[in-house]
N, C-alpha and C positions, 0 to 999 in steps of 0.2 A: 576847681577839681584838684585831686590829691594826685601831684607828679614827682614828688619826692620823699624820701628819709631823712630826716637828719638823725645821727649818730653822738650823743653827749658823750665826752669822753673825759670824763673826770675821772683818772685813773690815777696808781699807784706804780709803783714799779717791779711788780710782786710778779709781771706776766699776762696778765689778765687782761683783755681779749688774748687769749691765743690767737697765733697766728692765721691757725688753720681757720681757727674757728670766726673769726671775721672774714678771711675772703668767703666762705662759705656764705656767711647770713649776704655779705652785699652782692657775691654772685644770684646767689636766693631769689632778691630782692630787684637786681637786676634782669633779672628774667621776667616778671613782672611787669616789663618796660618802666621801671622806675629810677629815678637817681637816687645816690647814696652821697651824703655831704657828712662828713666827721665836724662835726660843733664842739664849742664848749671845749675845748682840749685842753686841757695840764693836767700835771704830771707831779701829785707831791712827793718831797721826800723829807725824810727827818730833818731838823734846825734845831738851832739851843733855844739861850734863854735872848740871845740876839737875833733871829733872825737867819742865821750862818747854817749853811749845809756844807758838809765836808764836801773834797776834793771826788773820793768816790762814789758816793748819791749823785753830785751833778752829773758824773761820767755816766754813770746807769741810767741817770734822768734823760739824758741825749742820744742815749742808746735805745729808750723809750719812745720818743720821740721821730726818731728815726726810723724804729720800725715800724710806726704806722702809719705813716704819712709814705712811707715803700709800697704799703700795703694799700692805701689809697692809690698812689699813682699808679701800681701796677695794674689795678681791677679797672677796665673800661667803664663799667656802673658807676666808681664815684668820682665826683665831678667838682668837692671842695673840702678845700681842710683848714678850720678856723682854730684856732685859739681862744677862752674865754680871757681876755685881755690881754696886754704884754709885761706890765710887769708887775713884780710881786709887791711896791710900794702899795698897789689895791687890792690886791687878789683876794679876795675871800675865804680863804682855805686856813689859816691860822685862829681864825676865829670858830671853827666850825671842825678843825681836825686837829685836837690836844698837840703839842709838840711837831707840829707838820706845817709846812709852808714852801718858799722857793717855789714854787708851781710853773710858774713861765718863764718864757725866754729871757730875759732882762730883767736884773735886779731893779733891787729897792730904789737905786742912783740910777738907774736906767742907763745900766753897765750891760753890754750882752753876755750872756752865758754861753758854757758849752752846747747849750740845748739851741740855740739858736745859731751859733757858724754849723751846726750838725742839719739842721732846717736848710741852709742857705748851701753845703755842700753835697744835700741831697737832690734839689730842685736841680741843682749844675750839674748834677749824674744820671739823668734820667735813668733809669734801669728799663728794658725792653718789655714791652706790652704787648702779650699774647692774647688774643681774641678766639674764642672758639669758633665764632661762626666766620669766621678768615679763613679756618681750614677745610679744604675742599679738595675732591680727588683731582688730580693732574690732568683725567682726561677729559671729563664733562664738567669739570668746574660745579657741581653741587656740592654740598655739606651735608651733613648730618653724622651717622654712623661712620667708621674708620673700620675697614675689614683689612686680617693680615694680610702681608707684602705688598696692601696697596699701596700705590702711586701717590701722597697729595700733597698740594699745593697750599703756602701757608703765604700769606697776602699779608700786606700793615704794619711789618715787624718795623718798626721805627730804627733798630741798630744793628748793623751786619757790614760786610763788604761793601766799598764802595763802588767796586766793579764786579761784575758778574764773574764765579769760580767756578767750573764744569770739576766733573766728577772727577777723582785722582784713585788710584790703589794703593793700598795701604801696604805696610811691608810683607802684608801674609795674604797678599792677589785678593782682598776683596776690596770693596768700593769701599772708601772711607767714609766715617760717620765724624769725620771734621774738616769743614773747609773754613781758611783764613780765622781761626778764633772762633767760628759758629757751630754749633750742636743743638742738636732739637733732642730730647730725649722721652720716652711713653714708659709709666711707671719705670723711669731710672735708667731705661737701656738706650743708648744713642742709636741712632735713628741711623740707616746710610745715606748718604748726600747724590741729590743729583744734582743740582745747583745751589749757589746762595749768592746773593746780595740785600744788601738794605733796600726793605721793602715786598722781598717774592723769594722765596726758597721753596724747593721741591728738596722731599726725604721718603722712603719709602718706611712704611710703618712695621717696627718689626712682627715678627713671626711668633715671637712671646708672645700677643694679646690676645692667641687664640683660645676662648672658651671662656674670656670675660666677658664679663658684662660693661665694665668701662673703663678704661683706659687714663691717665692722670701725664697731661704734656707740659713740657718747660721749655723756652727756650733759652739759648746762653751764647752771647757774645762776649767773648776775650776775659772771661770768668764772670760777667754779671747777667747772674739771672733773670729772666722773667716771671712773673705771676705764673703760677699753673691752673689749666684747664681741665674740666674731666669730658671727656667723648666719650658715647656708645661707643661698643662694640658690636659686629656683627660679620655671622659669619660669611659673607661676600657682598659686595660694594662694584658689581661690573659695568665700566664702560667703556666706550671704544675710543682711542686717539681720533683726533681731525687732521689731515694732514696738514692745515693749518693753524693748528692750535687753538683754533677759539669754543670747540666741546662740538660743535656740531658742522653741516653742510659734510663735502667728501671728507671718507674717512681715511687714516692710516694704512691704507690696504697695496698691497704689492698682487701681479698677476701672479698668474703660473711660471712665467720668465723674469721673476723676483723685481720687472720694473714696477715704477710707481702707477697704481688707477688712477688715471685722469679722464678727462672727458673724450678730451684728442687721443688717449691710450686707455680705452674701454675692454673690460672683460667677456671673453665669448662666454656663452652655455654651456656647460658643462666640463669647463675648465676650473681649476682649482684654484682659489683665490687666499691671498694671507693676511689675517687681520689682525692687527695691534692694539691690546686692551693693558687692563690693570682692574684690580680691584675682585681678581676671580677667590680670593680667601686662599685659606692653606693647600697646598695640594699634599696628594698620595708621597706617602715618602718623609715628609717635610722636607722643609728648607730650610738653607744657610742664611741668615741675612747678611747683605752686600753680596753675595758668591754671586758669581755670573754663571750663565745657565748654559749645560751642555747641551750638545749635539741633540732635535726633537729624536726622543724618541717613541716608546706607547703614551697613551692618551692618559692625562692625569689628571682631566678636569673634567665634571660634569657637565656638561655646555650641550646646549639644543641653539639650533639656529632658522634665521628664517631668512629669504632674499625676496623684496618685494611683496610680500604676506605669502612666499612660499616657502615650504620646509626645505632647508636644507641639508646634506647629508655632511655632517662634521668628520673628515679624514684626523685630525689631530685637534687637541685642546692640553694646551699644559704652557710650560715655562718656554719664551722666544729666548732659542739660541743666541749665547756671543751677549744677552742682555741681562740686567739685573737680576737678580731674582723677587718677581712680582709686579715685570712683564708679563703681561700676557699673548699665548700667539694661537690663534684658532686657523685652522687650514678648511676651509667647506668647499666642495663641489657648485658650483653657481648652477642652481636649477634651471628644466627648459624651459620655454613658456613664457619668460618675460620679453617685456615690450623692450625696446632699447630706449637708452637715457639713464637719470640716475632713478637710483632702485634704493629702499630703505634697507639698513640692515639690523637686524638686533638677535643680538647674543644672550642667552639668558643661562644663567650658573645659580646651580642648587633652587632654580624659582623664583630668582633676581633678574631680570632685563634690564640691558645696559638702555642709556638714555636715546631718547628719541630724536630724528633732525640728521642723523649719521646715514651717507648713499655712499653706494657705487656706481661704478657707471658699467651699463652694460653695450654689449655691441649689437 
């Protein structure tokens, strides 16, 4: 059965695949659940009557060469990148392209060329590989769609900090959109940071991608890019913190007396409960991104909720105080009537329902 592409790349130096335009066809392709392997590769350039390519066609040959074998490594669909032989003593291309030859790494003498230390000091630089389906909201760990000032979590990055960087303020009081060398960016604008190390960074997505349809991500450690991704857009993505991080079981929720719900510190009836989301989309107003969010005041989020399959009555919905902007903080009244123990909760904004698995505990 057919589990792969191969890619013939008997090119010139003219440009041709565009860049864009190859990550495209092998993202395409990848999608597909297929691999993408580049074949056949060289790269001619002009030669005399000897054989001999100038000084500058090699350089542009290696520049060639270089950028797509970038282009390979950076797209997780392709999985190899061959050469149609090594050196131009054989190569085919002088007999078949009038005044054209040099094509591979290694001359006629099986001398290397610029095109091949350019091979060998690309392999030694990995450039960081972004995966789409790596990016996921921060609080239930799903993928798919990216909604403004959500929260997510981007998994896999192979180059970042070697030790975990919490979030900093930049010189003009908002959360920075660069820790140690790293930046995530969504069609071009830096992202703000909440963490970063090699392997797991959290950014909140800005506030620009509202009213797109998809969104275009990069990442960049200490100036080397990743491959870029495209995300849907959508206009909210809601789900609720765990207090222990893993998307589900008790949630992020504080009582009425701002401690944390736990099982041993359960919520009465009809007491007011605070819950920590992300992913509620733009609110009333707009926002800053990175800005930290003032004092709650009226309600800027469309949010219905329910405790236990009861309605509950939302006193606030909008940006949690003292937090990013794209925190989310829902205040609900905890309905009569339930049992005690933990209770389901779900939050739903504009018609979205945060994910399932999220309790409180009641008393």
């Amino acid at each position: 059965p057919l589990n792969g592409v191969g890619f013939q790349m008997h090119i010139d130096t003219s440009g041709y695949p565009s860049t864009a335009g190859l990550e495209q066809n092998i993202q395409q392709i990848a999608a597909l659940g297929l691999k993408v392997h580049i074949t056949e590769m060289d790269v001619r350039i002009p030669v005399d009557a000897a054989g001999n390519a100038s000084a500058a066609d090699l350089q542009a040959q290696a520049q060639t060469y270089q950028r797509i074998l970038t282009i390979c490594l950076q797209n997780p669909g392709c999985t190899a990148f061959q050469t149609w032989g090594f050196t131009d003593k054989y190569s085919w291309i002088p007999g078949t392209f009038q005044g054209m030859g040099a094509a591979l790494a290694f001359d006629a003498n099986y001398q290397p060329k610029p095109a091949f230390n350019t091979i060998v000091s690309t392999l030694q630089t990995l450039p960081p590989t972004l995966d789409g389906n790596a990016i996921v909201n921060a609080a239930s760990y799903q993928g798919g769609a990216v909604a403004p000032g959500e929260l997510v979590t981007i998994f896999n990055t192979d180059l970042g900090p070697a030790a975990l960087v919490g979030p900093k303020l930049d010189a003009g009081g908002l959360v920075s959109s660069n820790l140690a060398g790293t930046q995530i960016f969504f069609d071009g604008i830096a992202a703000p940071f909440i963490y970063a190390r090699t392997g797991q960074s959290s950014v909140v997505v800005p506030y620009e991608v509202e009213g797109k349809q998809q969104t275009m991500v990069q990442y960049e450690f200490n100036g080397i890019k990743s491959n870029t991704v495209a995300l849907q857009v959508t206009p909210s993505a809601p789900a609720i913190f765990a207090a222990d991080a893993t998307g589900k079981g008790p949630g992020l929720i504080l009582n009425q007396d701002s401690t944390l719900n736990t099982a041993r510190n359960p919520a009465a009836t009809g007491s007011v409960i605070q819950i920590l989301g992300t992913g509620a989309g733009a609110i009333e107003g707009g926002a800053t991104d990175g800005a930290l969010a003032a004092s709650a005041g009226k309600q800027t989020l469309p949010v219905a909720a329910t405790v236990g399959g009861l309605t509950a009555s939302v006193v606030y919905a909008g940006p949690a105080p003292g937090e990013v902007n794209g925190v989310m903080q829902v205040n609900l009244t905890v309905p009569s009537g339930l049992a005690s123990g933990p209770q389901p909760v779900i939050l739903t904004v504009n018609g979205v329902a945060t994910q399932t698995g999220i309790t409180v505990a009641i008393q």
